[in-house]
N, C-alpha and C positions, 0 to 999 in steps of 0.2 A: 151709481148703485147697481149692483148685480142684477140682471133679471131673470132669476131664476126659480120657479117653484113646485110645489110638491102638492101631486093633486090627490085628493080623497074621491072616492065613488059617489057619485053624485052630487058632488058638490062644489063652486069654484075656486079657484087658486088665488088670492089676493096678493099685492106686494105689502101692505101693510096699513094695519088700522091704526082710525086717530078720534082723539074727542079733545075737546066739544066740537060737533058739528055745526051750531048752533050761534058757533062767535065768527062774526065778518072776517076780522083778523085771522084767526086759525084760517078759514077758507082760503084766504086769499093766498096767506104762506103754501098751504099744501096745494092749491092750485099750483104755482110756482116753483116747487117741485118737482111735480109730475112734469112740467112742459120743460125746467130747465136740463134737465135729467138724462143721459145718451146710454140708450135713444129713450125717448119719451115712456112715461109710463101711462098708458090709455086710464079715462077714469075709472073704466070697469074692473080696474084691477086695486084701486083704494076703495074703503069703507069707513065711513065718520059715526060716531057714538056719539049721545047726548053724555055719557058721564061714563069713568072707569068703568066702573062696577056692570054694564050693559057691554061694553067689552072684554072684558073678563068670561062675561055667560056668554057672549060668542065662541070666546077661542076654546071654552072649556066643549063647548056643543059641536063644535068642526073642527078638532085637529088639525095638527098634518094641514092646514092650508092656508097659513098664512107665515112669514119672516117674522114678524112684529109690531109691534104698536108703540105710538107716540103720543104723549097725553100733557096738552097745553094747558097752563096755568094763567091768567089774562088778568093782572089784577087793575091796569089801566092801559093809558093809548102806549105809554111810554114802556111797562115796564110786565114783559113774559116769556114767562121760564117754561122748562118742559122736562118731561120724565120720557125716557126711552124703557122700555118692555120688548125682549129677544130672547131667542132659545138659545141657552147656551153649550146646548148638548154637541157633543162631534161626533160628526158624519162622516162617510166614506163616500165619494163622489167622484168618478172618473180616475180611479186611480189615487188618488189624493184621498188624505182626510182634511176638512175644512174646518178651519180658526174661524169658530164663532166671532171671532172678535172685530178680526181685519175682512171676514166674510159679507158680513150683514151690519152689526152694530155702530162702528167706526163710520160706513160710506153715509150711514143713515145719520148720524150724528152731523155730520158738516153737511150734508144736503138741511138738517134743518137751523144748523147755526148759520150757515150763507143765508138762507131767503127770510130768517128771522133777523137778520141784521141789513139787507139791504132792505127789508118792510120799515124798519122802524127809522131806517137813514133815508126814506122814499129815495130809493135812487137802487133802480132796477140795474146798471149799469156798474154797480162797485166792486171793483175787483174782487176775488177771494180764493188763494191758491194755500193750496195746504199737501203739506206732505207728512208721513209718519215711516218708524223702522224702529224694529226688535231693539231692545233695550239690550248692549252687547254681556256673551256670557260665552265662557270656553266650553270647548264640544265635550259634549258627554262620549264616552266610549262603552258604546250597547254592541250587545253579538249582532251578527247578519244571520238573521232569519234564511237569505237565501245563500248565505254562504253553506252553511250547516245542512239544508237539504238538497241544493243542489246537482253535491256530487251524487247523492245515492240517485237520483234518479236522472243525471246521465247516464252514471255509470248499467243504471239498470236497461236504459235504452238500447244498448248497446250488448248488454248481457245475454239478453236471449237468443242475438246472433253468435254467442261464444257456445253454448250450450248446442245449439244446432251442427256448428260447427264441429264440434267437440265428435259427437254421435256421428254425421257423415263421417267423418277420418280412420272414426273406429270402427264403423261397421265396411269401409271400405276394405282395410286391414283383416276384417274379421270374417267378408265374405269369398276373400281370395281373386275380387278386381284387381288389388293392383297386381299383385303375384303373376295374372295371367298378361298385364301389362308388358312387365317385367320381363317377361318371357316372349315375348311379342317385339321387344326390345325398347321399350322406352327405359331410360336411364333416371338417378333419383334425385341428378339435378334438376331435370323439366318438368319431375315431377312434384317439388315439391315447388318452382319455380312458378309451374301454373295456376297451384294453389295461392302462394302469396300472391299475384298480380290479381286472380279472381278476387280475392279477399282485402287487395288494397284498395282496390275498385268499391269497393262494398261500402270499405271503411271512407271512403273519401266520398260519397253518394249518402250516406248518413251523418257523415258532418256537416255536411250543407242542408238537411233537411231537419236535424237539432238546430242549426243556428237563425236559417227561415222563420221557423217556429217559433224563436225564440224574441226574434225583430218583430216580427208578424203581432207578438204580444206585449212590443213594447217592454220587454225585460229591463233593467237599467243596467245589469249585470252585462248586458253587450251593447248595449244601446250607448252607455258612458266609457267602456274599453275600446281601448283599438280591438278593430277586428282582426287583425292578422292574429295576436293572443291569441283571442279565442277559438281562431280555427286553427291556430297550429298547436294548441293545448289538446283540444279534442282530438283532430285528425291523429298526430303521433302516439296519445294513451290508445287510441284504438287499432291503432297498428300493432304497439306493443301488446295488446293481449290478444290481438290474431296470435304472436310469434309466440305466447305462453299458453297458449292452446296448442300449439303447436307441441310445444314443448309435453304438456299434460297428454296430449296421447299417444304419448310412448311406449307411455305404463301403464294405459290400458287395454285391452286384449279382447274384451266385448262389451258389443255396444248398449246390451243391456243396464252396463255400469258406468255407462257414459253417461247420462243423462243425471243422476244421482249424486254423479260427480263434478257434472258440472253447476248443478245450484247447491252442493255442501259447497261449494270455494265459493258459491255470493254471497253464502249466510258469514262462513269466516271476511270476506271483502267488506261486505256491508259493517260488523264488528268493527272492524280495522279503518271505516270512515269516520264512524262515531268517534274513533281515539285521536282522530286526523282531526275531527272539526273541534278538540279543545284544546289545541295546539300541543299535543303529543303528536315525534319527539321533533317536530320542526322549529324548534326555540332554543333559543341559545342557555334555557338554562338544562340542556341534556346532551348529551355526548354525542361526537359525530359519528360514533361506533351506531347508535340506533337508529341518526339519521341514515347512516348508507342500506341501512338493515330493510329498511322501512320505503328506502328507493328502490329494492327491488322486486315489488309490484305496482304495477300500472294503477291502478286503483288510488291507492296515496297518490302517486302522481297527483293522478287527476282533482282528488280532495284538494290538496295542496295548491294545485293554481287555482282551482274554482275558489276557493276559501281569500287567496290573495285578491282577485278580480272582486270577490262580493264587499271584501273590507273596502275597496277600493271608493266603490259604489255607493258606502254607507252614510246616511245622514244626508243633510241639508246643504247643498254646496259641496259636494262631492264631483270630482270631476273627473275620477275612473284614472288608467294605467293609459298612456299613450305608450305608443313605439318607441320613441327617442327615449324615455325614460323607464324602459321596460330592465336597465342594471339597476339606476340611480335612487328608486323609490324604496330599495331594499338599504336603510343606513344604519351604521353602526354606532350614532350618537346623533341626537337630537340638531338639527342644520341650524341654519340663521336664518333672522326671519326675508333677508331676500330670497334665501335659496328655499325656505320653505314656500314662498310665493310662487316659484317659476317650477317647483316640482309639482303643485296641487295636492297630489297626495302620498306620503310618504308612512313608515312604519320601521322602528329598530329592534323590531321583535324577530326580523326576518334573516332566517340562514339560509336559503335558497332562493335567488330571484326566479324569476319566470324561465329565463332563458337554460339555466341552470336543471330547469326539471324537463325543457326542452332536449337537453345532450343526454338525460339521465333515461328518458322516454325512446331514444332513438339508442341507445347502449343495450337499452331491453330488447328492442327490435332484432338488433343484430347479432344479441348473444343469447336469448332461447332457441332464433332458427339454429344457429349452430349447434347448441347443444339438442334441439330435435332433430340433425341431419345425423350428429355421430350418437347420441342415442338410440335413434333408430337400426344404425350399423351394429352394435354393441349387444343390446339386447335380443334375446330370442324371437323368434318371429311365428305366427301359427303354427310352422312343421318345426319351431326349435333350433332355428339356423342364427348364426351371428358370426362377426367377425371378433378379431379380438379387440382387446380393448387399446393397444397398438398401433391398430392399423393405422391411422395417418401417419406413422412415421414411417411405413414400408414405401420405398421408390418404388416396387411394384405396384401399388395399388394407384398413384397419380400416372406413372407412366408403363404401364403394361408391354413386356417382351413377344417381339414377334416373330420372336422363334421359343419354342417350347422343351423345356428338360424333358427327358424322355423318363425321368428317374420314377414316376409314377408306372409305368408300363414296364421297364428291366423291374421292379419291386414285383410287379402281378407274376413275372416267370418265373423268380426269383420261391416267390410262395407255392405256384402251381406246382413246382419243382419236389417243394419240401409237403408238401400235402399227403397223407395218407390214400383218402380216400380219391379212387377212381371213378370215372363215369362208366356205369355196368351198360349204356347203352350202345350199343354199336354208330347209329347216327351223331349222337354226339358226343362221342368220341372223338369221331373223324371231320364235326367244326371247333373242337377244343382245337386239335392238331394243326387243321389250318388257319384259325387264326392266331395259334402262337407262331405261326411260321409269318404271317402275317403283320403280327407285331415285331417280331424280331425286324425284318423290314423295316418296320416304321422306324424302329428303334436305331436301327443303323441311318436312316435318312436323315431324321432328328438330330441325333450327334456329330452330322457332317455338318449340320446348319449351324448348331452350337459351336462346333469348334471355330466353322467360319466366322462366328459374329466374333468368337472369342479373340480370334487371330486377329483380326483387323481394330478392334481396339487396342490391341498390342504392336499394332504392327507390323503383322508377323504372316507368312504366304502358310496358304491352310494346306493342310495335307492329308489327303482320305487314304484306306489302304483301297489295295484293288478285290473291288465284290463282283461278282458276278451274279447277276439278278437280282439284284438288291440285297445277296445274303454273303456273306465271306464262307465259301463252304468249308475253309479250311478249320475254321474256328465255330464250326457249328456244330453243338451239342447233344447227346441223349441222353435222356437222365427216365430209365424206368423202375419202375420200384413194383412192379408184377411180375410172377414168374410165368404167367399165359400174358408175355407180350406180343407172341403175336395174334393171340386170340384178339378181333375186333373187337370183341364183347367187352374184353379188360382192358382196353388200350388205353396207356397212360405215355406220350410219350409227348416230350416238353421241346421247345426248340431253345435254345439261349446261347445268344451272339454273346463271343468271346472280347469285350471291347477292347481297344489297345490302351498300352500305357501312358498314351500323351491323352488319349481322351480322359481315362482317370483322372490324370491329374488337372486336367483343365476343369475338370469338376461337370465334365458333360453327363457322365453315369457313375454312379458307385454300385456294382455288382460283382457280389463276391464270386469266385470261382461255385460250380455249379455239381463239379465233378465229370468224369471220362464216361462214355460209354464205350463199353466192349465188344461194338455190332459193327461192322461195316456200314455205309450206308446202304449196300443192298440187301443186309439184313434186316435193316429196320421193319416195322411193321407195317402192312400195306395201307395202314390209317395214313402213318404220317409218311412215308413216300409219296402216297395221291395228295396230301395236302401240301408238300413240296414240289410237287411237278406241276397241280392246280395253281400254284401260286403265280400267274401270269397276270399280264398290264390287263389285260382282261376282266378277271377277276378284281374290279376295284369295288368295295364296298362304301355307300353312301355313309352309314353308321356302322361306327368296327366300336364291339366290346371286348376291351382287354381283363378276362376278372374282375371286374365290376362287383363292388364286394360295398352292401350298405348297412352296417350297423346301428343300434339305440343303446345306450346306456341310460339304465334307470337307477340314478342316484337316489338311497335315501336321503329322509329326513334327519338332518345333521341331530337333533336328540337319537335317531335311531340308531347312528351309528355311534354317538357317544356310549348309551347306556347298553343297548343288544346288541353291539358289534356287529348290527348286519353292513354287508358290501354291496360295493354297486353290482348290477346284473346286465349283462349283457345280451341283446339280445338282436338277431343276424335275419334281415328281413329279404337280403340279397347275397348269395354266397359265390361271388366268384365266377359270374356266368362270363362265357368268351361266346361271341354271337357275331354273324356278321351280317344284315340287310343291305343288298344291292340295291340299284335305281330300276324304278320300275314294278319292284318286286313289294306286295302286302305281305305281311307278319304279322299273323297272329297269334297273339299272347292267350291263354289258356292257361287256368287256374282256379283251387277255389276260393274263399275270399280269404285274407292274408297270407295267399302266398306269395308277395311280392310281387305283382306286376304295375300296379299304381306306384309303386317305390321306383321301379326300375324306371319309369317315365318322368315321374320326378328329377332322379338322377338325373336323365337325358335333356332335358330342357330345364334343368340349373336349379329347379327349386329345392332339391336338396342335393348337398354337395357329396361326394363318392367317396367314403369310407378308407375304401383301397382298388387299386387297379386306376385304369384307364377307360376314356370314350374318345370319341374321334370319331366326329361329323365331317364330312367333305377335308379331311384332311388335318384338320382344326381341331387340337384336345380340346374337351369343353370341361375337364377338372382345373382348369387354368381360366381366370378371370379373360384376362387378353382372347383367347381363343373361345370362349362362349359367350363375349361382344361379339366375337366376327359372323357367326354361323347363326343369333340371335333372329336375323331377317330374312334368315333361309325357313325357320321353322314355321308351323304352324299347329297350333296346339287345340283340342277339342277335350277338355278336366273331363273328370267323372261327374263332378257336380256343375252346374249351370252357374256361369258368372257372370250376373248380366245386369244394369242398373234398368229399375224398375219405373224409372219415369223417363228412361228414353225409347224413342222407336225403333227398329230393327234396323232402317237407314242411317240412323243416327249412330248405332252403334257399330254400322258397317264404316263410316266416315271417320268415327272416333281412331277406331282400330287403321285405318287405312293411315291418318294420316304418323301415328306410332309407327309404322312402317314404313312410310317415307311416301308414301303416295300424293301425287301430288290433284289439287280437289279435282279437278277432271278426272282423270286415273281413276279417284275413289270414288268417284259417283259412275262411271260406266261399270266398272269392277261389283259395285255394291246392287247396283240395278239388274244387271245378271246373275249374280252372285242369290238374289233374291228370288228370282224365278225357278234359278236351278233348283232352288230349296222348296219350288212350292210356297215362298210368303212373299208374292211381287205384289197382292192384292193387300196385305197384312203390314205391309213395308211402315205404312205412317203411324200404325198404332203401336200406344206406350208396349213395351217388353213384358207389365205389372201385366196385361191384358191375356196375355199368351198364356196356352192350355203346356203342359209339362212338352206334350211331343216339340209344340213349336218353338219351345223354347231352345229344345236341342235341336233343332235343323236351324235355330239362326247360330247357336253355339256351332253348330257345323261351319255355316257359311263365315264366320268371322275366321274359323281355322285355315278355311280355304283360301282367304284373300290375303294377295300379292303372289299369286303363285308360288306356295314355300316348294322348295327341295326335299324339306325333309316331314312329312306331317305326322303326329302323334295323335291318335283317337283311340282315349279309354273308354270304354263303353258308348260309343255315338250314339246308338238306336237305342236306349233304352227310354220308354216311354211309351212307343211310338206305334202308331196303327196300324198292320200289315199292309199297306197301301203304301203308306209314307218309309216303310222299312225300305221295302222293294224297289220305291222309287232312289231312295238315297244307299241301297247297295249299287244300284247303277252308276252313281254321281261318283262312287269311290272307283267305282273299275275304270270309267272312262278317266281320271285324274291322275292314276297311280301312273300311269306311262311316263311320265314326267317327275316324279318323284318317289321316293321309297317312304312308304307308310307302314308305321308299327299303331299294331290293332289288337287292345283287348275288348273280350267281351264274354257275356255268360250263356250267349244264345249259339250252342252246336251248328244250328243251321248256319248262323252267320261265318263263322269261322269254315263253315266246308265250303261257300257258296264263294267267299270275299277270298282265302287264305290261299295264294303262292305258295306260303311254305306255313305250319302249325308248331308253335311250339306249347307245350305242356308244364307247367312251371308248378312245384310244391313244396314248402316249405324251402321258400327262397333259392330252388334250384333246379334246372333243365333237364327234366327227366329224361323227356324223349322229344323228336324233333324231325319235323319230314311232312310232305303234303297230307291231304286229308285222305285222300286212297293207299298211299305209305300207311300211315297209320290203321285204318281200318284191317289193311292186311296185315298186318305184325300182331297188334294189341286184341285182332277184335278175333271172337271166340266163333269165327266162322259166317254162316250166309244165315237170312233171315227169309223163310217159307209162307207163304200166307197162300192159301187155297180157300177159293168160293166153293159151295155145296151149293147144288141147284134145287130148288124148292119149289114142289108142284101144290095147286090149289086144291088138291084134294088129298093129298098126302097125308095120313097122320102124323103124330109126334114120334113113334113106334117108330114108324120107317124112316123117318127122316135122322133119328139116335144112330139106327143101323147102317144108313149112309154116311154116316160122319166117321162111324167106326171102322167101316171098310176102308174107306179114305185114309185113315189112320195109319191104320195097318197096312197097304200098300204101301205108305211115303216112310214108312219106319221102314219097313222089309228093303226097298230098293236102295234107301240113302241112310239110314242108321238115324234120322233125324230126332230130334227128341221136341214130343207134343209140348208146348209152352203154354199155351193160351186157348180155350177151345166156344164157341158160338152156335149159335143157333147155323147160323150158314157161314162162319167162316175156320178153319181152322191154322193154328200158327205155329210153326216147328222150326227147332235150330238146329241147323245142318254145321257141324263141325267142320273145317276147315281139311281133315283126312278125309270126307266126304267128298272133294269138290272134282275127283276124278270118275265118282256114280253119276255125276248131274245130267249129263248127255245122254249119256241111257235112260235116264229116270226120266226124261222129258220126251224123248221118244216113244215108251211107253205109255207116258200121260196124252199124246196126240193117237197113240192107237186106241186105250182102253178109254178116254175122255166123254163118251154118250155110255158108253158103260157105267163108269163109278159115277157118274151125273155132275161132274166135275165143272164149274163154268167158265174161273180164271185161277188162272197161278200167276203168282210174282215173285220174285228172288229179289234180293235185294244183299247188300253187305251189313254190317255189322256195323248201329248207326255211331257217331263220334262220340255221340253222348256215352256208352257205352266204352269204348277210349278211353276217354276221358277219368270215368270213375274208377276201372280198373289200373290206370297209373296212378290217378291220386290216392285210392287205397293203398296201392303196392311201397307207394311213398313214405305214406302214415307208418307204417308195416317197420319198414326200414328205419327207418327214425325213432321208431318205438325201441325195436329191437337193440338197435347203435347205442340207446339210452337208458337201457335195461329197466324200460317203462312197466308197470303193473298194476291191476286192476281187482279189486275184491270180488271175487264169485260167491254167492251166498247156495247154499243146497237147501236141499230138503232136510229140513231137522237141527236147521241153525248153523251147520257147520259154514267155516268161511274158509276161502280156498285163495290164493292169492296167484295169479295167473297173469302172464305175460301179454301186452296190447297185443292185439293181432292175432297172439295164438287161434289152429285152426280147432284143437281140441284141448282137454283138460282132463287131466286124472284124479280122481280123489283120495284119499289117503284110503278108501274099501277095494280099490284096484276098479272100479268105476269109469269106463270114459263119457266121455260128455264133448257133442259139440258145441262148439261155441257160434253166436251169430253175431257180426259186427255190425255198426252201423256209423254213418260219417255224421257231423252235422254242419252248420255252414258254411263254417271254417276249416271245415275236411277233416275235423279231428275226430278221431274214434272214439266209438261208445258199445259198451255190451249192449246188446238188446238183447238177448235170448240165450238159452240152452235146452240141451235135450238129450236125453240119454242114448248112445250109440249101441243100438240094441245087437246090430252087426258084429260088433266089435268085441263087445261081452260074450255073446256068443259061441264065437271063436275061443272065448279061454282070457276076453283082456287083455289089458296092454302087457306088452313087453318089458 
């Protein structure tokens, strides 16, 4: 008899009551009981009643504590019977529910038939062995509770690592990490290669923590399968929807929609279990067209073997899927009954065994990464870049030439040639000149390389003609299209190597004839002879721009163009610059905001690919895949915006980047620990990136630019953020590093650009205005010297006198230098001295040192005409031009409603009363022009009005 009971509050646990207590006999039997019994039942644990009905008002009075009662009937010595009284209600007990029957009522029955039959045979000693078993009945076929729920909450175990996943990938993509990767040279094999290894790991460390779990609780569902099932069911479902996440963020673009998107696909998954656990369509009574349909997400899968495992499991004598029988249990007609024996459990409702959803789970694995690698290639990316939808079938793309056509750089002179417009500046003019002379060079080099590769696949002894300095003079071109060629101001003059006729046809350049020019070469214009005689070994530039030329097409909306025929627009954010930066040598870019200089560095370090023309890094086209692999681990790049993961530390992200670069961990931890101090964050090194103020964010964005010593470094705005402390300190950090490399530098800050800049270029509206150090420029662009004069001011002086001393002042610096007052103060005054002035200034300063305690004078400074100043006057003049080329115009409104329709930029305006009117422009931050004002030219009217 079981000993087991169920205690009430306060009150004891009985095994079971009995009456009459009262009859020798009953005592004797239920003594004998209790002691026959294993193990013994103590007496404290039976209770004897004089009569039913007295236990009856017991058990009614104490629940719950006792199994039941036995009530002896004694009618003589020979001859009693007995009633058994038991709950017959079922329990839930350890996992089990318990059969009243075979629980309690049965053991108690033959505990009192044995001691009621050896009493009445006195013979304590007589055998009495008994057995009992279920009266035989065929298995009922009930659903699996856990087949049914199971899937959904693996699959949800596992979900919320999809969903996270999902969000990292995308906000990676969305923040411009990997791009700066990219660019840094890691390739999208290892990158997505890390991903999957981090993520199998993941998935293989939460299979084993589901199926822990699942032991841990005693599940039958693994507890009666073979284990290898259930960890290779799990493990490969969770592989395949890494690789379909994988897949899902391709198409999306930000990571706000990631998230959104990754539990709309649980709500549809979860749907799609519900249809899974009623056997939709894995039954043979629906076509294999739904089965295959329905195989390709992980999710069924997973339904689908859990659902097999749980039937497995089901019922009484259930003995689960082993290994050997992991084909066999799936039959297509009812077995025999030996083979039903040695299978245990079997089912012919089954179209997919285990092993089957096994091959279907690892298909998935291997055919979303796929289509998330060439997805990934195909589709637009942040800046709208893709390959085509082709490219695995180009032999260039798996094995990349290394040697380069030259056909993009003969196309940029080819264009240069046919161009209208000229560069009105003299400086750059004469680096158009030299480096189309430059390129032609290349271009001749490149096509002795092509022809050699050509030749020797053919077979064939290569044959260069003979050049002389890299240029064939005989065959070298002028092609001007100004009639002041040789004004430097209008120099347009192109070089273009005459290719021969075996290169043609070997397919090394197709450039058509360019046309003769009619000059001698010691006619030519002193542009392009200095950039022909400059052209020495000497002169090697680290980065050569050949027309560098980067467009956007803005396609409508396909209804748009259906119904309003509009077209696409194009629109030229880089037109064609020919540039060239030496080693050693800082460039700065200068512009105002969209005028291409963030484009133009794009371009350079690959993120967006070059429209037209050519670049050439250390030798290396980087418009060509092959050639901006090679030069990738020369670069070092510093975005506009900060890209930086926000839960690694500054060391971390020095390491990360180092080892992209090939550094090996030593390398990147001295590298990185220096690297760090030089920045100012050696003390900052261990804390998260999330941590850092904007400055510091851009001085580890600096140090990560700088490590592995690139050749080539590009820094778009470095210092913005950043504290006049930390400016200064990391202007130093660039001068001391540039000796060893050539750095192209934008930025918005004048001082920067005068303090850092080698050489200054000025860039608007996608083009090189002007070009040349910052004292070049000051003296060309800038409208002369800048005067500033202290007035000395006595403590008893009035207001009176001290007007009168400012105004003498005045008027002497006017009278000796023509200066014109700008700016005037209590004690300081500020005048601009015209650049026709600067042959007064010696005199004017020698009379300032004789008359100085006279006009009470305390300090003068001169100074030039600041770049800021530069600056706006070419970006206006820009605007100007571009307006005018475009026959731009703007509504004037007058006095009295009239509307007057006036050209951008104009300096004045007539109105239709014979009226002049100046006009006042104003840029905004885009450099584009805007009227601010007008005002009647009272001058002008005066005179009699416009002409």
């Amino acid at each position: 008899m079981s000993k087991v009971y169920q205690q009430a509050q306060g009150t004891e646990c009985l095994t079971f009551l009995y009456t009459p207590d009262n009859d020798t006999s009953v005592n004797s039997i239920v003594a004998a009981m209790r002691s026959n019994n294993s193990p013994a039942i103590p007496d404290s644990r039976t209770k004897g009643f004089g009569s039913m009905s007295e236990a009856d008002a017991y058990l009614f009075a104490n629940p719950q504590t006792t199994l039941g009662a036995v009530h002896f009937n004694v009618t003589d010595a020979q001859h009693i019977s007995f009633t058994l009284q038991s709950n017959s209600s079922t329990n839930w007990f350890k996992g089990h529910y318990q059969n009243p029957n075979t629980y309690f009522q049965l053991p108690l029955q033959m505990a009192v038939e044995r001691e009621t039959a050896r009493h009445l045979a006195n013979g304590s000693n007589l055998g009495w062995d008994v057995s009992y078993t279920d009266f035989a009945h065929p298995a009922s076929q009930s659903a699996s509770v856990v087949g049914n729920i199971a899937p959904t909450f693996f699959f949800a175990s596992v979900m919320f690592n999809f969903v996270v996943l999902l969000h990292n990938l995308v906000s990676e993509k969305e923040s411009g990490v990997r791009q700066v990767m990219s660019t840094m040279g890691l390739l999208t094999s290892p990158f997505w290669l890390t991903w999957a290894l981090f993520e199998g790991v993941q998935a293989l460390v939460s299979t084993l923590l589901i199926l822990a779990a699942s032991y841990a609780f005693h599940f039958d569902i693994m507890w009666q399968n073979s284990f290898w099932l259930s960890f290779l069911l799990l493990l490969l479902t969770n592989l395949a929807l890494v690789s379909f996440c994988f897949f899902i963020s391709t198409f999306l673009r930000h990571s706000s929609t990631a998230v959104p998107a990754g539990f709309g696909l649980f709500i549809v998954a979860w749907v799609m279990l519900l249809v899974v656990a009623f056997g939709f369509p894995y039954s043979t009574n629906y076509s294999s067209g739904l089965v295959a349909l329905f195989s390709l997400f992980p999710w069924t899968i997973l339904g689908k073997g859990i659902g097999d495992l749980a039937s497995a499991t089901t019922g009484d004598g259930s003995v689960g899927i082993s290994w050997s029988h992991r084909y066999s249990y799936c039959q297509s007609q009812t077995p025999s009954s030996s083979q039903q024996q040695s299978l245990g459990y079997y089912t012919t409702s089954c179209v997919a065994p285990l092993p089957h959803l096994f091959l279907f789970a690892v298909a998935q694995c291997i055919g979303y990464m796929v289509l998330a690698v060439y997805l990934d290639k195909v589709l637009p990316d942040r800046m709208g870049v893709r390959l085509p939808f082709w490219y695995p079938l180009l032999p260039s793309y798996w094995k990349p030439t290394k040697t380069t056509s030259p056909q993009h750089a003969a196309a940029a002179l080819q264009l240069a040639a046919q161009e209208e417009d000229s560069p009105t500046d003299a400086d750059v003019a004469a680096e158009v000149a030299a480096m189309q002379a430059m390129c032609a060079q290349w271009i001749s080099a490149q096509s002795r390389s092509v022809q050699t590769a050509n030749s020797r696949s053919h077979g064939k002894p290569a044959h260069h003609p003979q050049l002389n300095g890299g240029l064939d003079n005989s065959v070298v071109q002028c092609v001007c299209h100004s009639s002041s060629c040789e004004d430097a101001g209008h120099l347009q003059a192109y070089v273009v190597p005459s290719i021969s006729a075996d290169l043609r046809e070997n397919g090394a350049v197709v450039l058509p004839e360019a046309g003769s020019c009619d000059r001698t070469p010691e006619q030519r214009p002193d542009g392009l002879k200095t950039a022909l005689t400059n052209l020495a070994p000497e002169r090697q530039c680290a980065i050569s721009m050949f027309g560098l030329r980067r467009s956007f097409v803005k396609r409508p909306a396909l209804w748009r163009r259906l119904l309003k025929k509009e077209r696409s627009t194009e629109a030229v954010a880089v037109k064609g610059n020919w540039l060239g930066i030496q080693q050693g040598e800082c460039f700065c870019l200068l512009g105002p905001n969209g005028a291409g200089k963030s484009t133009t560095i794009n371009c350079l370090t690959g993120v967006l690919p070059a429209t037209a023309g050519e670049a050439v890094v250390y030798g290396s086209s980087i418009t060509h895949q092959g050639g901006l692999d090679r030069v990738r681990g020369l670069m070092g790049v510093c975005l506009q915006f900060d890209v930086l993961w926000d839960n690694l530390t500054g060391r971390e992200h020095l390491m990360l980047f180092g080892a992209i670069k090939g550094l090996d961990r030593r390398q990147a931890e001295k590298q990185a620990d220096a690297l760090l101090d030089q920045v100012k964050l050696g003390a900052a090194g261990g804390v998260r990136a999330g941590a850092y103020s904007g400055g510091m964010r851009r001085r580890l964005s600096l140090a990560v630019a700088l490590l592995g010593n690139p050749k080539v470094l590009y820094l778009d705005e470095p210092t913005t953020g950043m504290d006049p402390i930390s400016r200064r300190h990391l202007w130093d950090l660039i001068i001391s590093v540039k000796q060893n490399c050539a750095i192209m530098l934008t930025t918005h800050s004048m001082e920067e650009a005068d303090i850092l800049g080698d050489r200054i270029g000025i860039m608007a509206r996608g083009q090189l205005c002007c070009l040349g150090s910052g004292l070049h420029l000051k003296q060309r662009f800038g409208s002369g010297y800048r005067l500033s004069v202290q007035v000395q001011q006595d403590e008893h002086s009035s207001s009176s006198v001290q007007e009168n001393r400012l105004q003498q002042i005045a008027a002497f610096v006017q009278q000796h230098t023509g200066a014109v007052l700008v700016d005037k103060l209590e004690t300081h005054l500020h005048f601009k001295v015209p650049t026709e002035a600067e042959s007064k200034l010696t005199h004017f300063f020698a009379q300032i040192k004789e008359e100085k305690d006279m006009l009470y004078i305390g300090d003068v400074q001169l100074r030039l005409t600041p770049l800021e100043e530069v600056f706006m006057a070419v970006a206006h003049e820009a605007e100007v031009k571009h307006a005018q080329h475009m026959h731009e115009t703007t509504e004037l409104m007058l006095n009295g409603g009239i509307a007057l329709q006036v050209a951008m930029g104009a300096s004045h305006a007539v109105a239709p009363d014979g009226q002049v009117y100046i006009l006042k422009w104003v840029q905004d931050d885009n450099g584009r022009l805007h009227l601010q004002d007008h005002k009647l030219d009272t001058l002008t009217n005066h005179n009699g009005g416009a002409e």
